[in-house]
VEXDREN-2710 file (C-alpha; in Angstrom, 1 decimal):
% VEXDREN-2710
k/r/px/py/pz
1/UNK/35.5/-32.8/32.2
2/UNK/35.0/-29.0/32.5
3/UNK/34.9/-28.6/28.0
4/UNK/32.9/-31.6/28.6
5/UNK/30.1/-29.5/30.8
6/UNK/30.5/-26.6/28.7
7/UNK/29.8/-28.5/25.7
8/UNK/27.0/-29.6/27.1
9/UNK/25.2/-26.9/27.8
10/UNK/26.1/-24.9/24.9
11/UNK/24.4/-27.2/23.0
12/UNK/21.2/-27.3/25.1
13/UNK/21.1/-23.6/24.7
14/UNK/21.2/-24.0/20.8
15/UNK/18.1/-26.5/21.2
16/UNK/16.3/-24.0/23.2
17/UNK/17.1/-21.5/20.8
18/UNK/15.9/-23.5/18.0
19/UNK/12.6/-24.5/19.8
20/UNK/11.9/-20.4/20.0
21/UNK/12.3/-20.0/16.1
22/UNK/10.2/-22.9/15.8
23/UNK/7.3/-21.3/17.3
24/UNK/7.6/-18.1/15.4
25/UNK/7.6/-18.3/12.2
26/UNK/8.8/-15.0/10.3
27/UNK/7.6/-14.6/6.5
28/UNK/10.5/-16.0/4.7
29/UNK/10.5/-19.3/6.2
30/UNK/6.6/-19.9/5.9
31/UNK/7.1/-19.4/2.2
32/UNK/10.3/-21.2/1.4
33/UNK/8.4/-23.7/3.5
34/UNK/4.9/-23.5/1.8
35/UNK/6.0/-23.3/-1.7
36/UNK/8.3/-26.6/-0.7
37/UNK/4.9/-28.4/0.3
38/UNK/2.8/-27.3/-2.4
39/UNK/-0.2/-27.9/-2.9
40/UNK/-0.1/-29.1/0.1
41/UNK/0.4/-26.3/3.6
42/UNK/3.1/-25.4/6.3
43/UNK/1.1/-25.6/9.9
44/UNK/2.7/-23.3/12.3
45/UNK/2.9/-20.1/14.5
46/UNK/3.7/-17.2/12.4
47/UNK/4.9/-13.8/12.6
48/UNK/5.0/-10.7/10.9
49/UNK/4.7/-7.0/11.0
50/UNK/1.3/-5.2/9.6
51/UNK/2.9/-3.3/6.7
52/UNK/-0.2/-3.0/4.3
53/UNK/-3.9/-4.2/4.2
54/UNK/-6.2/-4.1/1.4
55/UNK/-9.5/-5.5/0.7
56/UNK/-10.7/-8.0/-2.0
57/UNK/-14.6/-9.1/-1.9
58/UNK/-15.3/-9.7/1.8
59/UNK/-11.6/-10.9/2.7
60/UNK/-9.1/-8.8/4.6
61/UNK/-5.4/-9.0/3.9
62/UNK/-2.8/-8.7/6.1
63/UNK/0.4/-8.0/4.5
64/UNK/4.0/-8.3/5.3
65/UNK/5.1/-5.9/3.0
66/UNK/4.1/-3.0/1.8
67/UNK/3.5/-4.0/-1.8
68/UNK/1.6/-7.7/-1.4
69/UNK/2.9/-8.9/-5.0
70/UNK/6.7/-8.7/-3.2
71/UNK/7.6/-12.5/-3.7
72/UNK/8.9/-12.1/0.4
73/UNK/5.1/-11.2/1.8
74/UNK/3.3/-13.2/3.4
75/UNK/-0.6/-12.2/3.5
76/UNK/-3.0/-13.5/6.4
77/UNK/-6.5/-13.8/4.8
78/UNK/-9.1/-12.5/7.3
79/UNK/-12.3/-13.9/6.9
80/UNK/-16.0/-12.4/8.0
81/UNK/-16.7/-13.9/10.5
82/UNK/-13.1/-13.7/11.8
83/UNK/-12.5/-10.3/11.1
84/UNK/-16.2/-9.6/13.2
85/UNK/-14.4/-11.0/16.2
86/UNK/-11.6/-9.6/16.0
87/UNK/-12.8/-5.7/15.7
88/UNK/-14.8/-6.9/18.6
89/UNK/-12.0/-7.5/20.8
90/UNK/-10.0/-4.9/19.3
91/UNK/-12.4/-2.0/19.4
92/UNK/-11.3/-0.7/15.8
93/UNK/-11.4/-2.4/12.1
94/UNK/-8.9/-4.4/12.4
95/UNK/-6.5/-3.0/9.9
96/UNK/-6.7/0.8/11.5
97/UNK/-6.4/-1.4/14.7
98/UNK/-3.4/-3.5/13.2
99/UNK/-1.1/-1.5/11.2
100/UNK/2.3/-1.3/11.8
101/UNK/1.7/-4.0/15.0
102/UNK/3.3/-7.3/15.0
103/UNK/1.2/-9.9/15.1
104/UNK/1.6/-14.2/15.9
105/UNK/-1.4/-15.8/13.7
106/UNK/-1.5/-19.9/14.6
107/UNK/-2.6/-21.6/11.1
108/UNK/-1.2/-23.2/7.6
109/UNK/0.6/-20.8/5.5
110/UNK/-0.6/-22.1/1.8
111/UNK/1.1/-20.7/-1.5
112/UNK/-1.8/-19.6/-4.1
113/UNK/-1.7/-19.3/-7.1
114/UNK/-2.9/-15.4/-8.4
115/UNK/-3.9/-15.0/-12.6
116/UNK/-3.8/-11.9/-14.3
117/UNK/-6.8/-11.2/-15.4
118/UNK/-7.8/-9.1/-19.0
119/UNK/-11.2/-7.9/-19.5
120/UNK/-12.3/-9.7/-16.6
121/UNK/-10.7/-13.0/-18.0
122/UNK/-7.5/-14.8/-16.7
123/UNK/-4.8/-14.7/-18.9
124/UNK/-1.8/-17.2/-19.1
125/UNK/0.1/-14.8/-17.2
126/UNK/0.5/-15.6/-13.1
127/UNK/2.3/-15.4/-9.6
128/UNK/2.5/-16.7/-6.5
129/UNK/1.3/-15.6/-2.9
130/UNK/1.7/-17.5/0.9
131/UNK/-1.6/-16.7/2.6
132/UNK/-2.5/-18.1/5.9
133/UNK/-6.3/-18.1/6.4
134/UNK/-7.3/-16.7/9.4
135/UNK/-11.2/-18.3/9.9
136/UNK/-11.7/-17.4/13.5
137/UNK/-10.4/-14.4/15.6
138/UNK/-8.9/-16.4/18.8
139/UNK/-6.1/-17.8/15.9
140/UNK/-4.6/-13.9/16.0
141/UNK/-3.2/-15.1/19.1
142/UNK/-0.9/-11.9/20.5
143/UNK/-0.6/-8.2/19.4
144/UNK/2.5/-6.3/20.1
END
């Protein structure tokens, strides 16, 4: 009766313990997950660590690692309005304000398709990303 009990609660505590993963998401998982849904997008919590930022027209990214073409980084896409809000509440651009921080983002993660482009046309040449778009600033839900 005792292994019985014991039992028991071991495996409640590895249902808890799969309930916490479940709510954060780390980069990996959102794009094994994403890329296994394509076209279609992984809803979820996720998690990362500001490694790198860079700009491209008015979007902000976000980037796991420090290199975004790494095949393991996961980008959040910060629009405008979204990243208006955000330096609001922040007090600094967001990527000064972000760097190095880890940060929960509640969204879809969404693998994209990225051409090469030559001459300012896309060649047959291409690779894949896992954005999450970030549209308002309350989705950035915590800040480490």
């Amino acid at each position: 009766m005792k292994s019985l009990i014991v039992v028991g609660a071991l495996a409640l505590a590895g249902c808890a313990t799969s309930q916490v993963s479940r709510d954060a998401i780390a980069p990996m998982v959102a794009i094994e997950r994403a890329a296994g849904l394509a076209p279609g997008a992984y809803p979820g919590i996720f998690v990362m660590t500001v490694r790198a930022s860079g700009r491209q027209g008015p979007n902000l990214y976000l980037n796991s690692e420090s290199d975004y073409r790494d095949p393991r980084n996961l980008s959040f896409e910060v629009r405008p309005i979204a990243q208006a809000q955000l330096e609001n509440r922040l007090g600094a651009p967001v990527e000064t304000a972000l760097q190095g921080r880890t940060i929960r983002v509640d969204g879809e993660a969404r693998r994209v398709r990225v051409n090469f482009t030559a001459d300012g046309r896309p060649t047959d040449k291409y690779y894949y990303q896992t954005h999450v778009v970030i549209e308002r600033g309350e989705q950035l839900r915590s800040v480490d």
